[in-house]
C-alpha positions as CSV (number, residue, x, y, z in Angstrom):
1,X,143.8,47.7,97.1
2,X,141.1,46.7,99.5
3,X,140.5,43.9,101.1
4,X,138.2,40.9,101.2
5,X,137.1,38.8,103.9
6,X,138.3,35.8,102.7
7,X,140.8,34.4,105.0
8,X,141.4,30.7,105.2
9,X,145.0,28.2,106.1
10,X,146.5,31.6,106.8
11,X,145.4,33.2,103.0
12,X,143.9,36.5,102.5
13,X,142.6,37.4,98.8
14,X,142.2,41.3,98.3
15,X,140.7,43.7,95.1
16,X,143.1,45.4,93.1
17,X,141.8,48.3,92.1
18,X,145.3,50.7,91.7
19,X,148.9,49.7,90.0
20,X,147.5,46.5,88.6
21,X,150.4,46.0,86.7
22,X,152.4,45.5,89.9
23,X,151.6,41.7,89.9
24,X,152.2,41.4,86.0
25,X,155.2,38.4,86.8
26,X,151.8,36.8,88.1
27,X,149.7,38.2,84.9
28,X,152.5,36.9,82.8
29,X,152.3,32.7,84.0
30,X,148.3,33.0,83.0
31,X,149.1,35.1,79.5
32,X,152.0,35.2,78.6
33,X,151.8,38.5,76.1
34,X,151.3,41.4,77.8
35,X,149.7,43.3,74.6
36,X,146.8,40.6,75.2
37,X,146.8,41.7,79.2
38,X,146.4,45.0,78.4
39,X,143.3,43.9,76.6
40,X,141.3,42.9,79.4
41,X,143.1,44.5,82.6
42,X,141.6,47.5,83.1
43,X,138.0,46.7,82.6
44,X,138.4,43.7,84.3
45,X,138.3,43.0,88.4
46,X,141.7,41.7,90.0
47,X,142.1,40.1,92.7
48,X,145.3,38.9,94.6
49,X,145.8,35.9,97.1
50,X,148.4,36.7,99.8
51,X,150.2,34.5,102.2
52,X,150.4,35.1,105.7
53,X,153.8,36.5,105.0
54,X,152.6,39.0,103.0
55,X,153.6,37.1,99.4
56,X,151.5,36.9,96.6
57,X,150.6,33.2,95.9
58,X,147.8,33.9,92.8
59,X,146.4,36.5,90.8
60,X,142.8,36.2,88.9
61,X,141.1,38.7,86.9
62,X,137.6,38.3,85.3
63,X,135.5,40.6,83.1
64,X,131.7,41.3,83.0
65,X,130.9,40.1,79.6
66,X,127.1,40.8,79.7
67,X,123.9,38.9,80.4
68,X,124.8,37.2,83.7
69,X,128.4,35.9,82.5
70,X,131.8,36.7,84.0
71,X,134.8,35.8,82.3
72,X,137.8,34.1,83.6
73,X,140.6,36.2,81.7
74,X,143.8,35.4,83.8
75,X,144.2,32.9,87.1
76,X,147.8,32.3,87.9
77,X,149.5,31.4,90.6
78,X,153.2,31.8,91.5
79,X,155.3,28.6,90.8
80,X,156.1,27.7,94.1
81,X,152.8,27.5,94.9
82,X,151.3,25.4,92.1
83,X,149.3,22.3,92.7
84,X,148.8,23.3,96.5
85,X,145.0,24.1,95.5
86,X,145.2,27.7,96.0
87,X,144.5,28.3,91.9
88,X,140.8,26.2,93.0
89,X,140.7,28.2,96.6
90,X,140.4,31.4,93.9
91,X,137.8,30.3,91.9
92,X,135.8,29.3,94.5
93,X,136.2,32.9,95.7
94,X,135.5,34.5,92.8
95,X,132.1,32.2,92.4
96,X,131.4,33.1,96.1
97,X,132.3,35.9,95.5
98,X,130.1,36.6,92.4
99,X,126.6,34.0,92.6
100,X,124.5,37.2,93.7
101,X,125.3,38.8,89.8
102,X,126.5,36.2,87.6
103,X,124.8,32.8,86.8
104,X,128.0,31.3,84.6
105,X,131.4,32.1,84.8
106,X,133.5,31.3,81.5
107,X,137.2,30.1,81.3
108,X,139.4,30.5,77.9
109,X,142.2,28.2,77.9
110,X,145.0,26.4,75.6
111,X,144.4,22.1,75.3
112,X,146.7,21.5,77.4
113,X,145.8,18.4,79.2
114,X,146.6,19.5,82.9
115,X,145.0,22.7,82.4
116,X,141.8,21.1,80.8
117,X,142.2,18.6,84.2
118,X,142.4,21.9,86.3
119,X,139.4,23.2,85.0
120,X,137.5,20.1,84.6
121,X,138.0,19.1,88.7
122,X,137.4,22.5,89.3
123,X,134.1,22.0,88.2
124,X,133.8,23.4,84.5
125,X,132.1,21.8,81.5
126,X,133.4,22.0,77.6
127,X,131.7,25.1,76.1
128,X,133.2,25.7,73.1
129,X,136.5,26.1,70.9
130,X,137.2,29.5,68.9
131,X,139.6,28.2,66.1
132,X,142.9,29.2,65.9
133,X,142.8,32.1,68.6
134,X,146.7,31.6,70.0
135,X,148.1,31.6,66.1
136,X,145.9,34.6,65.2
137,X,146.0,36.8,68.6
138,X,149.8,36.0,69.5
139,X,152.8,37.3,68.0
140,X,154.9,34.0,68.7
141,X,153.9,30.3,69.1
142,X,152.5,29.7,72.8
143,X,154.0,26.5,74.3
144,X,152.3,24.5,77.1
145,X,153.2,21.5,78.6
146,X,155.3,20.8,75.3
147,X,151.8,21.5,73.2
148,X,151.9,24.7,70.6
149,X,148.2,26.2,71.5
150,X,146.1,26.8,68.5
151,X,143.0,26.8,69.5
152,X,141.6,28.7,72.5
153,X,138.9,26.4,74.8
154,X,136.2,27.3,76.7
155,X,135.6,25.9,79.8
156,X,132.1,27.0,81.6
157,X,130.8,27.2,85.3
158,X,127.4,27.9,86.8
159,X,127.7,30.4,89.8
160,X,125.8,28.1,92.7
């Protein structure tokens, strides 16, 4: 793991690069399959925030799809730690981060209505919808916020 220089209210995010799979209770919140983890995990870049205690607060990982565009593939944080803004302190990162290689970074994500709120204060824009992605690429239903997920959204950002 190495680390970035990205510390702020006592937060430090670092690159996983080694024993990804360490964090996969974190993985799990953002995807809850591992089968579909182990999809995207390797070939992707993870990164971890950390508190100043040493506990991991959120995990992201995101995926060079080609072209310009990075993918959002997992963002989870732990949840004690929800709603406390550190899920939008990470995506800031990762466009920080990223605006020197990427123009637009994509998010996939259930219709949930407070994770299409997430993403939409965040500052994403409706892309597009791939039809029935959760009941085709899951082996059980996936249940947010009381919702069974059928259809997989995309949510997209351009890297300022």
């Amino acid at each position: 793991m190495t680390t970035e220089e990205s510390k702020s209210d006592q937060i430090r995010i670092s690159t996983v690069t080694t024993d990804k799979k360490q964090y996969l209770s974190l993985l799990l919140i953002g995807d809850e399959q591992e089968s579909m983890i182990d999809r995207y995990l390797e070939r992707g870049e993870m990164f971890v925030m950390m508190s100043s205690a040493g506990s991991p607060l959120a995990v992201a990982v995101v995926t060079d799809e080609g072209d310009g565009v990075l993918e959002l593939k997992n963002l989870a944080v732990a949840p004690l730690f929800q709603r406390k803004g550190f899920g939008q302190k990470m995506i800031d990162y990762l466009c920080r981060r990223y605006k020197h290689r990427f123009h637009t970074l994509y998010a996939g994500t259930g219709n949930s209505e407070s994770t299409v709120s997430f993403y939409l204060s965040c500052g994403f824009v409706y892309s597009h919808t791939v039809a029935d992605f959760f009941t085709a690429n899951y082996d059980h239903p996936i249940v947010e916020n009381g919702v069974m997920l059928k259809d997989m959204i995309y949510f997209k950002r351009h890297i300022l």
